[in-house]
C-alpha positions in Angstrom: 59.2 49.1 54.3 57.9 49.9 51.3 58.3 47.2 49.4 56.5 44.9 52.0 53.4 47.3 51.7 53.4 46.3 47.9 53.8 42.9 48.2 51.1 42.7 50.6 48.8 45.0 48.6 50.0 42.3 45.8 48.8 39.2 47.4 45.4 40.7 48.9 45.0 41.6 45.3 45.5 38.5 44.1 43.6 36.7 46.6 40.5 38.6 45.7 40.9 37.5 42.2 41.2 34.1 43.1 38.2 34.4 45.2 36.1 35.7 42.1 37.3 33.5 39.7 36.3 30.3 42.1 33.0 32.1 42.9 32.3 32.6 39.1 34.2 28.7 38.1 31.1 27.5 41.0 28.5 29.3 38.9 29.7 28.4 35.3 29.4 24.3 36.4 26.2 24.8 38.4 24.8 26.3 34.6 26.5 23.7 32.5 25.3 21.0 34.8 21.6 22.0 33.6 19.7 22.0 30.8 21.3 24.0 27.6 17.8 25.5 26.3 17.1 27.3 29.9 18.5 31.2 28.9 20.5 32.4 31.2 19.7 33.2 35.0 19.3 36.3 36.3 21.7 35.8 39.3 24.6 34.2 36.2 23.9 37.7 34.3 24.2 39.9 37.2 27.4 38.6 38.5 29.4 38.2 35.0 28.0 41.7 34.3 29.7 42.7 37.9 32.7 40.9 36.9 33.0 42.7 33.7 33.0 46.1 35.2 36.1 45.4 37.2 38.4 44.1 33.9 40.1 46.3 31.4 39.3 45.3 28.1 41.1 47.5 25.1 40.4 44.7 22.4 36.7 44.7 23.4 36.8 41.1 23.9 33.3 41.3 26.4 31.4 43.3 23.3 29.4 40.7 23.2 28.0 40.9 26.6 25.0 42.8 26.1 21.3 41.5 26.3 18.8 39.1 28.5 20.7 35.7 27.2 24.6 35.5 28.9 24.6 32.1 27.6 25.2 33.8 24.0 28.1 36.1 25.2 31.4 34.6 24.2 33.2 33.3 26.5 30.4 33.4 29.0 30.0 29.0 28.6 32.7 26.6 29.6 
């Protein structure tokens, strides 16, 4: 019985991500698709901010995500 509770708890998990990850894929083209010397939008910031607080990063890959401008953050741009 146990093990059915994990798996479950495994695939809502991983559903979730998959859901945040197409949600942030849909915001990463809708930025690309414009002009590159608009900085970054507000709503873009917010919600890679929001993403970042939910990932565990030891090697401090997301250092970099500080400031007005997530189009300089690496990583942020496709």
């Amino acid at each position: 019985m146990a093990s059915m509770k994990t798996t479950f708890l495994l695939a809502l998990i991983y559903l979730l991500l998959q859901t945040e990850l197409i949600s942030l894929e849909a915001i990463w083209s809708n930025s690309s698709a414009g002009n590159s010397t608009v900085g970054c939008i507000d709503m873009e910031r917010e919600a890679l901010l929001k993403f970042k607080e939910g990932l565990y990063d030891p090697s401090s890959t997301l250092s970099s995500w500080v400031g007005e401008d997530c189009c300089d953050w690496v990583g942020s741009r496709l």
